[in-house]
C-alpha positions in Angstrom: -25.1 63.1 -63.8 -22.0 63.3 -62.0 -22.9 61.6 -59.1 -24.3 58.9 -61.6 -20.8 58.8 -63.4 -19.4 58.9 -59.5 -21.3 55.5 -58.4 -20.3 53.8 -62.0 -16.8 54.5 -61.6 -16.6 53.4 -57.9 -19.3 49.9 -58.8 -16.9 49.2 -61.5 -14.2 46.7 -60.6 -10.7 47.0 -59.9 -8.5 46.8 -63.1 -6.3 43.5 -62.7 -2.8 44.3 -61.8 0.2 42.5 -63.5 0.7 39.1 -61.6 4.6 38.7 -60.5 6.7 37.2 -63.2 7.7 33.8 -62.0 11.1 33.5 -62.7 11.9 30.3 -65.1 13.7 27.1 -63.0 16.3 24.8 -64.4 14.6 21.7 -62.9 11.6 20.5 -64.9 8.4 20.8 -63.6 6.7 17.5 -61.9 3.6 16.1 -63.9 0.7 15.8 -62.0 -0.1 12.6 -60.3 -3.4 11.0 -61.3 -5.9 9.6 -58.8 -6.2 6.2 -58.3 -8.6 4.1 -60.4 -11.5 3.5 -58.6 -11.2 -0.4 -56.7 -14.2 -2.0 -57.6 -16.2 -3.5 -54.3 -16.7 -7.2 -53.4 -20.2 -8.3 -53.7 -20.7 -9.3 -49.6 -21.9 -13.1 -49.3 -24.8 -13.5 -47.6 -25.2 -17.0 -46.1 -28.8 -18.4 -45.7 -27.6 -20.5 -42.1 -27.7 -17.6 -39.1 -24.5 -16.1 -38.5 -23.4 -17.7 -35.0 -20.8 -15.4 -33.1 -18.1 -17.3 -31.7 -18.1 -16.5 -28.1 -21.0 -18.4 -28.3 -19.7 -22.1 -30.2 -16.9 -21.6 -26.7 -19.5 -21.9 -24.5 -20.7 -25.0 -26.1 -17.9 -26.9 -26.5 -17.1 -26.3 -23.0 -19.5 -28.6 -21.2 -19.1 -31.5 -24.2 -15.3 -31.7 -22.8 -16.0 -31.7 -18.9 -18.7 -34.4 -20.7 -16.3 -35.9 -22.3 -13.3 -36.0 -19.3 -16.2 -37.8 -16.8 -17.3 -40.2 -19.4 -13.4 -41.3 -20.1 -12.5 -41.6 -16.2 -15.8 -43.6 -15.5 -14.9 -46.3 -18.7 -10.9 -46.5 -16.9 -12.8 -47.3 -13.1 -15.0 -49.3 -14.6 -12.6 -51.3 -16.9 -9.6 -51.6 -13.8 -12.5 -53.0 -11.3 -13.4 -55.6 -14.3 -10.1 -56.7 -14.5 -9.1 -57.0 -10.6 -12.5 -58.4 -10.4 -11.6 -61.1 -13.1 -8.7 -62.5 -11.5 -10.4 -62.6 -8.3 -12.8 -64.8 -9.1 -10.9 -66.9 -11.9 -8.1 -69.4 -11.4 -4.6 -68.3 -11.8 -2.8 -69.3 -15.5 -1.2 -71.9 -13.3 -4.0 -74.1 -11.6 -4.2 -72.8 -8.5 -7.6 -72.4 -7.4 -8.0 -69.4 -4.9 -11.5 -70.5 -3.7 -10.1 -73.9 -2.1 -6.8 -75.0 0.0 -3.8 -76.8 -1.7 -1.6 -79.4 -0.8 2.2 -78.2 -1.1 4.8 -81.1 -2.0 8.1 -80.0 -1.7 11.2 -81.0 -3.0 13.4 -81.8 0.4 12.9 -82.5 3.8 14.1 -79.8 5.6 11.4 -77.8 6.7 9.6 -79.6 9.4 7.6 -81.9 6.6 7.6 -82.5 3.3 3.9 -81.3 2.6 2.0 -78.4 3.9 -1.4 -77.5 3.8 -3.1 -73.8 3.0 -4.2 -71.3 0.4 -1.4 -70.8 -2.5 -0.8 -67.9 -4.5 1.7 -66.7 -6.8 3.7 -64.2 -5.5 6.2 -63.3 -8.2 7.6 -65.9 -11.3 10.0 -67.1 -8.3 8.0 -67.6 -5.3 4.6 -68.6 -4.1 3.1 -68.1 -0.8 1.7 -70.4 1.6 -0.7 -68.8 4.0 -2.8 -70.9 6.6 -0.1 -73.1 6.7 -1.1 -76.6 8.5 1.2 -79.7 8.3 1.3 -83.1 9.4 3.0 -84.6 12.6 3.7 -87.9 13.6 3.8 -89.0 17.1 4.5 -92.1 18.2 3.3 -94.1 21.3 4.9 -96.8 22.3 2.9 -99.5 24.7 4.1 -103.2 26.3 2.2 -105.0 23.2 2.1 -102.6 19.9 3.8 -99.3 19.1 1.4 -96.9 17.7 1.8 -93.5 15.0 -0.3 -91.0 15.6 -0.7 -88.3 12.7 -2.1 -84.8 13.5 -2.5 -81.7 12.1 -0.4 -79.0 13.3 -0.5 -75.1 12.6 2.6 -73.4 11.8 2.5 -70.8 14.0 2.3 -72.6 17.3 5.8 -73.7 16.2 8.2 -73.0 19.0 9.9 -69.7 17.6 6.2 -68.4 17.0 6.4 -67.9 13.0 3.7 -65.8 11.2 1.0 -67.6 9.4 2.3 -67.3 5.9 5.5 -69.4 4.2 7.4 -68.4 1.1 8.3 -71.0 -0.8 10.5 -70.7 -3.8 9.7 -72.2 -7.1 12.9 -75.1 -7.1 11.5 -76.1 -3.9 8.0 -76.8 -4.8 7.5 -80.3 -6.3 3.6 -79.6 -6.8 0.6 -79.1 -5.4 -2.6 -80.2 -5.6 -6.2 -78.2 -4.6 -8.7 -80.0 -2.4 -12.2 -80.7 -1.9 -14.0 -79.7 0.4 -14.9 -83.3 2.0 -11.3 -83.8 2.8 -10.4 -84.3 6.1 -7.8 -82.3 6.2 -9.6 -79.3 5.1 -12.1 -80.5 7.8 -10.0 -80.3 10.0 -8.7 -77.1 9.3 -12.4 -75.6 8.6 -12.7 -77.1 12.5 -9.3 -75.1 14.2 -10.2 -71.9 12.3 -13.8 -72.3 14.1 -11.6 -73.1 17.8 -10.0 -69.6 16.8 
């Protein structure tokens, strides 16, 4: 019995002690926070088109703008070539017509004659070049009976101070020209010498 009473006294549990007075502050206590209300979640939208990642639309748009830079330079060649081509092959705004050779008139004497013979161009609103350049000279030959003018057709450059075969004319100077046909002598003639050379 007393080893009984023995294991009930030592199974039976501790008898509390007294729990330390906690000594009464002058600041008042804190309230407890309270948790956050719960955040409700988004409903996700889920689109029926595939989800493309974007590392992928890059390397599409990549080649449409090399595409894009050839396709621009091409139209710019082609559309400069049109245009030189254009005024290559049409007459200038102001008559001259670069398929054929013109007659120059000009205003004075004091070139070696008054008209001169070549292909015109407009060089700038001032000027207009001569190249080609063939004018007319007169010879005469005198004889016991009759006195005789010979015209012929000279080239500029076998002149004596051994000019090149192009003249500048300026504008004031020029009193008009004319283009030729092809069955004039003149352009003949000059068809003729550049054969000779």
């Amino acid at each position: 019995m007393e080893n009984m009473q023995a294991r009930l006294n030592h199974s039976a549990p501790p008898e509390p002690q007294d729990a330390p007075e906690i000594e009464a502050s002058s600041e008042p206590a804190l309230a407890p926070t309270p948790a956050p209300a719960p955040v409700p979640e988004r409903p996700v939208y889920q689109s029926s088109r595939p989800v493309r990642r974007p590392e992928l639309l890059v390397r599409k748009k990549r080649p449409v703008k090399r595409i894009l830079i050839v396709v621009i330079a091409i139209a710019i060649v082609v559309l400069v070539a049109g245009f030189f081509t254009w005024r290559m092959l049409t007459p200038s705004s102001d008559g001259i017509d670069t398929s054929k050779y013109q007659a120059v008139f000009l205003a004075n004497n004091t070139l070696a004659s008054n008209v001169y013979f070549g292909r015109l161009e407009r060089i700038s609103d001032g000027y207009y070049k001569l190249t080609q350049v063939y004018y007319l000279q007169q010879s005469q030959a005198t004889t016991d009976q009759t006195k005789d003018t010979n015209v012929t057709l000279t080239k500029m450059t076998t002149q004596l101070h051994g000019p090149e075969d192009a003249l500048i004319l300026p504008r004031e100077q020029v009193l008009y020209y004319q283009n030729m046909r092809s069955d004039s002598k003149v352009v003949q003639a000059i068809l003729q010498d550049n054969q000779k050379n």
